[in-house]
C-alpha positions in Angstrom: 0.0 0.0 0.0 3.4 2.0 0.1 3.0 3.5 3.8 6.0 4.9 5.2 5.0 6.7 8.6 2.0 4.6 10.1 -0.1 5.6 13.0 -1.3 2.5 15.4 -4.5 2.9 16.8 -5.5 0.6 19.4 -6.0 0.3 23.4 -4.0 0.2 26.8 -4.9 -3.5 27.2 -3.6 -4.7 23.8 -0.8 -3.3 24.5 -0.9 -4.4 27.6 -1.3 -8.0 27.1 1.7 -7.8 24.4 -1.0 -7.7 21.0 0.2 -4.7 19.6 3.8 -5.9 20.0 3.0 -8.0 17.1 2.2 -5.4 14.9 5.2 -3.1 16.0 7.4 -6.0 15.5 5.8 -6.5 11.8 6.5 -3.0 11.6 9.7 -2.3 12.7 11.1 -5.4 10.6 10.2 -3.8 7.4 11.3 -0.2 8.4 8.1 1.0 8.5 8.2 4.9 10.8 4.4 4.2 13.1 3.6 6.0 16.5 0.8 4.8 18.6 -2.2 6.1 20.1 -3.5 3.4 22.8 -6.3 5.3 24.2 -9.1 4.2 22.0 -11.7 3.6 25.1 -15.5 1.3 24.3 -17.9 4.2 23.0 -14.8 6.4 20.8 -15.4 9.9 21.1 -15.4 12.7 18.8 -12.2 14.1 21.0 -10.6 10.4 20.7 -10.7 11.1 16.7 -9.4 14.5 17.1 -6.2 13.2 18.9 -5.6 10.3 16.6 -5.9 13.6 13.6 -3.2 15.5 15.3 -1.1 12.2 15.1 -1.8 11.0 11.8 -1.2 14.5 10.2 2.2 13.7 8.9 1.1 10.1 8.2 0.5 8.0 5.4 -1.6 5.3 6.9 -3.6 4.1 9.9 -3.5 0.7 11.2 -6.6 0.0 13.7 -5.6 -2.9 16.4 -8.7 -4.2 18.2 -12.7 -4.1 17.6 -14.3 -1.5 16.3 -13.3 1.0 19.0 -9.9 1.0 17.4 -10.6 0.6 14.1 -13.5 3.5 13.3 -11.3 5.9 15.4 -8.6 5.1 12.8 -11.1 5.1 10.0 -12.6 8.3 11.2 -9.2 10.0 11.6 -8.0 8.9 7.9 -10.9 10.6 6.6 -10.3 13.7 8.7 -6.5 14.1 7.7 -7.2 14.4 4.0 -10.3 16.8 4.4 -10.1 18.9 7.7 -12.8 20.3 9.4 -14.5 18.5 12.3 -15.7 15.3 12.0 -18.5 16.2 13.0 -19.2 17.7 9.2 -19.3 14.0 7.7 -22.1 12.9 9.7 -23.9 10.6 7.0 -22.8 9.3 3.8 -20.5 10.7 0.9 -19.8 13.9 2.4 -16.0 14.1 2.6 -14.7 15.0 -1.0 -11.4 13.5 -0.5 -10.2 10.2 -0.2 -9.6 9.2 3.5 -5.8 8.0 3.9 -5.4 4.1 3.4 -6.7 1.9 6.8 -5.3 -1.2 7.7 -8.1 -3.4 10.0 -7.1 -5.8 12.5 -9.7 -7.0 14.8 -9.4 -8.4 17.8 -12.7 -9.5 18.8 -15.2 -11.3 16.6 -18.0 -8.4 16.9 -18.5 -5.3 14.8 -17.5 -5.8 11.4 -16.1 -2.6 11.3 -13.0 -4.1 9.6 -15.3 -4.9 6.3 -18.0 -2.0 6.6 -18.2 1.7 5.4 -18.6 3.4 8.3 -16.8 4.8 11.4 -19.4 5.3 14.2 -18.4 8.2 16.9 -19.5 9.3 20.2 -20.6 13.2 20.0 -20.4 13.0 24.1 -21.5 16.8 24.2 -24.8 15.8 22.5 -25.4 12.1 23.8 -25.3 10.7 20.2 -23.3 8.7 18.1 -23.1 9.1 14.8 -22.2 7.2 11.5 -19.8 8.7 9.5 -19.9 6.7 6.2 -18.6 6.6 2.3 -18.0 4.6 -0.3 -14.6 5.0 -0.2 -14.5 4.9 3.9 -13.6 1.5 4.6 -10.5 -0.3 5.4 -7.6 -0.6 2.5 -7.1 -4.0 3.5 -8.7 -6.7 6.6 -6.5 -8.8 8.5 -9.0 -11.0 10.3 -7.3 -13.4 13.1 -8.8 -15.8 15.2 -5.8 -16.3 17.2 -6.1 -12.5 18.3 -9.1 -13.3 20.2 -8.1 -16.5 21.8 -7.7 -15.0 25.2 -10.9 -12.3 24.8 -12.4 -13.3 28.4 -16.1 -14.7 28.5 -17.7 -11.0 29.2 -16.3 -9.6 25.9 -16.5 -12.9 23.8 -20.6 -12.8 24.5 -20.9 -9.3 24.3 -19.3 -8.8 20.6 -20.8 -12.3 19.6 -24.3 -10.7 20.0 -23.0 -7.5 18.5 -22.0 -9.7 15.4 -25.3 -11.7 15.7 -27.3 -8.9 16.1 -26.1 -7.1 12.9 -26.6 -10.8 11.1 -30.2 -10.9 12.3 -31.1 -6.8 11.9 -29.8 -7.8 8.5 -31.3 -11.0 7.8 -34.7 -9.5 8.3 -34.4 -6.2 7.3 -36.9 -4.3 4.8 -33.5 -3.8 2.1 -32.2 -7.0 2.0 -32.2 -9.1 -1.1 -31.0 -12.7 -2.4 -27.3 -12.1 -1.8 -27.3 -10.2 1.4 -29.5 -13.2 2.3 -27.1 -15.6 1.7 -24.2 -14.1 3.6 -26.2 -13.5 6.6 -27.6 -16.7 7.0 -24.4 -18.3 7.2 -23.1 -15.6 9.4 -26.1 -16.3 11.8 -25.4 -20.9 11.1 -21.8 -19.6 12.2 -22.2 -17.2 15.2 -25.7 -19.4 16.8 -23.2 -22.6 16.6 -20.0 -21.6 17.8 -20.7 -18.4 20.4 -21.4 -20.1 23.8 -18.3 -22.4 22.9 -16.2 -19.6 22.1 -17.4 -17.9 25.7 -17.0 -20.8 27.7 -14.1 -22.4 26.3 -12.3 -19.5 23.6 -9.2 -20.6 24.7 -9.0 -24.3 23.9 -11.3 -24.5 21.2 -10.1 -23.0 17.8 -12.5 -24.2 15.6 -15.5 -21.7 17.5 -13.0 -19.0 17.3 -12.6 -19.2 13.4 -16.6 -19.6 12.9 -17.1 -16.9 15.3 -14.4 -14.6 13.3 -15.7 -15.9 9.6 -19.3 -14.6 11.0 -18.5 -11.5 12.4 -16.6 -10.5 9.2 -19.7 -12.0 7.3 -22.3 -10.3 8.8 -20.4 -7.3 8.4 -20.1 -7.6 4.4 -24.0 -8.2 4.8 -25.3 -5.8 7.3 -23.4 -2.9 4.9 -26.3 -3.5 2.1 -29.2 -4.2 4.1 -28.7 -1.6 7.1 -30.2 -2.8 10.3 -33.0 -2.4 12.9 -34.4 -1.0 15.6 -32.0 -2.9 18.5 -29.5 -0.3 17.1 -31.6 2.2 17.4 -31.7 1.3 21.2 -28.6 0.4 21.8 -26.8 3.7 20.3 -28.2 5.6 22.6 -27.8 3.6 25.5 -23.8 3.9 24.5 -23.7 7.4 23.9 -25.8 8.3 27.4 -24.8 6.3 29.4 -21.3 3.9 28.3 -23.1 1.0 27.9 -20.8 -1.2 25.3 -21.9 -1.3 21.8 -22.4 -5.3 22.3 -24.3 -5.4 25.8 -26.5 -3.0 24.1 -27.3 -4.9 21.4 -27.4 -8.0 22.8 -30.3 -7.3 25.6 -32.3 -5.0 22.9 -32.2 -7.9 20.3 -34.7 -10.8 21.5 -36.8 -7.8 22.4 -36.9 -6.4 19.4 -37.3 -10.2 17.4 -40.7 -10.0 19.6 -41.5 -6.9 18.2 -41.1 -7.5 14.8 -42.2 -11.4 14.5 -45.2 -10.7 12.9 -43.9 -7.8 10.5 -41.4 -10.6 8.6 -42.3 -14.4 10.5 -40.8 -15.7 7.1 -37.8 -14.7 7.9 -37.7 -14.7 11.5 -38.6 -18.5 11.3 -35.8 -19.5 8.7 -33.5 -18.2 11.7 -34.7 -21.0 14.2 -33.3 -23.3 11.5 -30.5 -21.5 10.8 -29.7 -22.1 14.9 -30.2 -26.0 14.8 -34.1 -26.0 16.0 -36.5 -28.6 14.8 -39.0 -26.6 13.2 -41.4 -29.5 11.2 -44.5 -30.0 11.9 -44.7 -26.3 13.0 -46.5 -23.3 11.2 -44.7 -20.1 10.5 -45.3 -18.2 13.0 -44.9 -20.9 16.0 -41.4 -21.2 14.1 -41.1 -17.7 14.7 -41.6 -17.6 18.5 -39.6 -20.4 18.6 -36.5 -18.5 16.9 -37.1 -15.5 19.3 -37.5 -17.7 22.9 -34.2 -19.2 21.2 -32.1 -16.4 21.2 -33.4 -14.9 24.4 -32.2 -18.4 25.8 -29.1 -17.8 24.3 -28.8 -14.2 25.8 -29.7 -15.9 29.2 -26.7 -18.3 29.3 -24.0 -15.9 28.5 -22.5 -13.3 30.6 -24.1 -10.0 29.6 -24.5 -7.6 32.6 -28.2 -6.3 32.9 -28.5 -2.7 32.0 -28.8 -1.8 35.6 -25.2 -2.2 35.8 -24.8 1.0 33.7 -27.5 2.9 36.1 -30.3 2.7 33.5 -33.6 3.6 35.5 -37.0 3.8 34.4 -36.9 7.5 34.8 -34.4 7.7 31.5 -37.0 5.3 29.5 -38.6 8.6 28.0 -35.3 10.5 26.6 -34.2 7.2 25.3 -37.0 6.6 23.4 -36.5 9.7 22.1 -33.0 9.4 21.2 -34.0 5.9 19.3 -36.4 7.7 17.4 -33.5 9.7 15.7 -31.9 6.3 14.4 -31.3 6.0 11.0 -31.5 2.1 11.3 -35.4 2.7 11.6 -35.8 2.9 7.8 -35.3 -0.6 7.2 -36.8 -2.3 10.2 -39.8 -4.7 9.5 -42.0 -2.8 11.7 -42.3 0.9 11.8 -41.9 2.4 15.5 -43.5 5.0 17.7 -41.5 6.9 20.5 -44.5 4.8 22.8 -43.1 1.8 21.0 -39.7 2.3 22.0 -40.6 3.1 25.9 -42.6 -0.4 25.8 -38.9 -2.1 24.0 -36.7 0.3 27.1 -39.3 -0.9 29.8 -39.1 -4.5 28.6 -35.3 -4.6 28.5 -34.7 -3.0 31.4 -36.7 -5.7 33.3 -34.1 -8.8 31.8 -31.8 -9.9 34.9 -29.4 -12.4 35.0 
């Protein structure tokens, strides 16, 4: 990609835990200049991207080390370092002029995608949002996806960015803009992730075969989820990030049985090929007791894995009624089965905010 001076953008613990080392090592062997920025925290902020800018300024290239709270930083700072301004001027799609400079993806966790998607999503902590800062040519120059890397990803984080990766394969799987080939990805993303995630939680470190499905899936749903958008358990679990520091995946992974619920009878065709898709004997059934069998599946799932309730974060009935709001601003609402009210989404809060482990 002829990079000379490369910028690493990844987090304390990776460096911690000697992952970046890897990299630096790759690096330094081929004479390759980099500095690194290891302060990429869960929900990146708009100031994160601004001190990864000031870094990369006489760069050439980004690398992104980690999930995607390394790697849309990195994407977010290439784009700002060949067209100034703030970042919070590309809010949306196609609205930087200039190529962003050339992004390296490495992930580190089996969860967002980010390392195959168009987008770089950013906390605004000043306003409680996060935003989606997109482009045709925003994604990453080249994906180096690594089981290996998330061999030692503890049980928490293995769960939590398996159901962000499963979420985006079932938002996309059922969404109002998918089509034949989107359909086809995804449904081997969700065969993937639904057969290998509890393994990977429970025992990522011995077995290497639920670490490669669980990496193959993320990746896939990622290539997916980019043509078919998403739903409304993003539209939940945005702001719940942005307000409050919820991770991305915890988020997503309480919101989506809910949401399944809500949209069962808006697409049961699809949402019944999904109990399949996990294993489930579905003859003898009609399509909509296939259905509810596909959503009391994955809130089983969500039940055996280690996801904190969303009490941990200090979410309280009294903030049901600004979050709705918030939701109501997502752009992942176009392409949800079901179209949603702001009463809706304080009947999806309420019901989330009741799930205990």
């Amino acid at each position: 990609l002829g990079g000379k001076k490369v910028v690493v953008c990844t987090d304390e613990g990776l460096v911690k835990f000697g992952v970046a080392q890897k990299v630096i090592d790759s690096l330094s062997d081929a004479g390759i200049q980099y500095s690194i920025f290891d302060k990429c925290e869960a929900n990146p902020s708009v100031e994160t991207v601004e001190k990864v800018t000031a870094l990369a300024k006489e760069a050439d290239m980004l690398i992104g080390l980690g999930g995607g709270s390394s790697i849309d930083p990195a994407k977010a700072a290439a784009v700002m370092v060949t067209n100034g301004g703030n970042i919070r001027d590309y809010e949306g799609c196609d609205l930087f002029p200039n190529a962003p400079l050339p992004v390296i993806a490495i992930p580190t966790a089996a969860g967002t995608g980010a390392e195959v998607t168009c987008f770089a999503v950013v906390t605004d902590v000043e306003k409680e949002w996060k935003m989606a800062i997109g482009g045709s040519y925003n994604i990453a120059s080249l994906a180096i996806c690594d089981p290996e890397l998330t061999a030692s990803l503890p049980p928490l984080f293995t769960a939590a960015t398996g159901m962000d990766a499963l979420t985006h394969a079932i938002e996309g799987f059922i969404s109002r803009a998918s089509d034949p080939i989107s359909d086809a990805i995804l449904a081997k993303a969700i065969k993937l992730i639904a057969g290998s995630l509890q393994r990977a939680t429970f025992k990522g470190e011995f077995d290497k075969d639920a670490r490669y499905d669980m990496m193959m899936g993320s990746t896939m749903a990622g290539m997916g989820f980019i043509n078919t958008i998403l739903g409304i358990a993003h539209s939940m679990a945005h702001p719940l990030g942005a307000m409050f520091g919820v991770p991305h995946g915890v988020g997503n992974a309480i919101c989506l049985p809910v949401t399944m619920e809500f949209n069962l009878y808006s697409n049961p065709d699809k949402i019944a090929e999904i109990a399949g898709l996990f294993g489930k004997d579905t003859s003898g059934m009609d399509t909509i007791q296939a259905a509810k069998l596909a959503v009391d599946t994955v809130y089983e799932l969500l039940d055996s894995l280690p996801i904190p309730p969303l009490s941990d974060w200090n979410v309280t009935p009294d903030d049901i009624e600004k979050l709705s709001e918030e939701a109501m601003k997502g752009g992942d609402r176009s392409t949800n089965p079901r179209e949603t009210t702001v009463e809706d989404f304080e009947k999806l809060y309420q019901k989330a905010l009741t799930l205990k482990k």
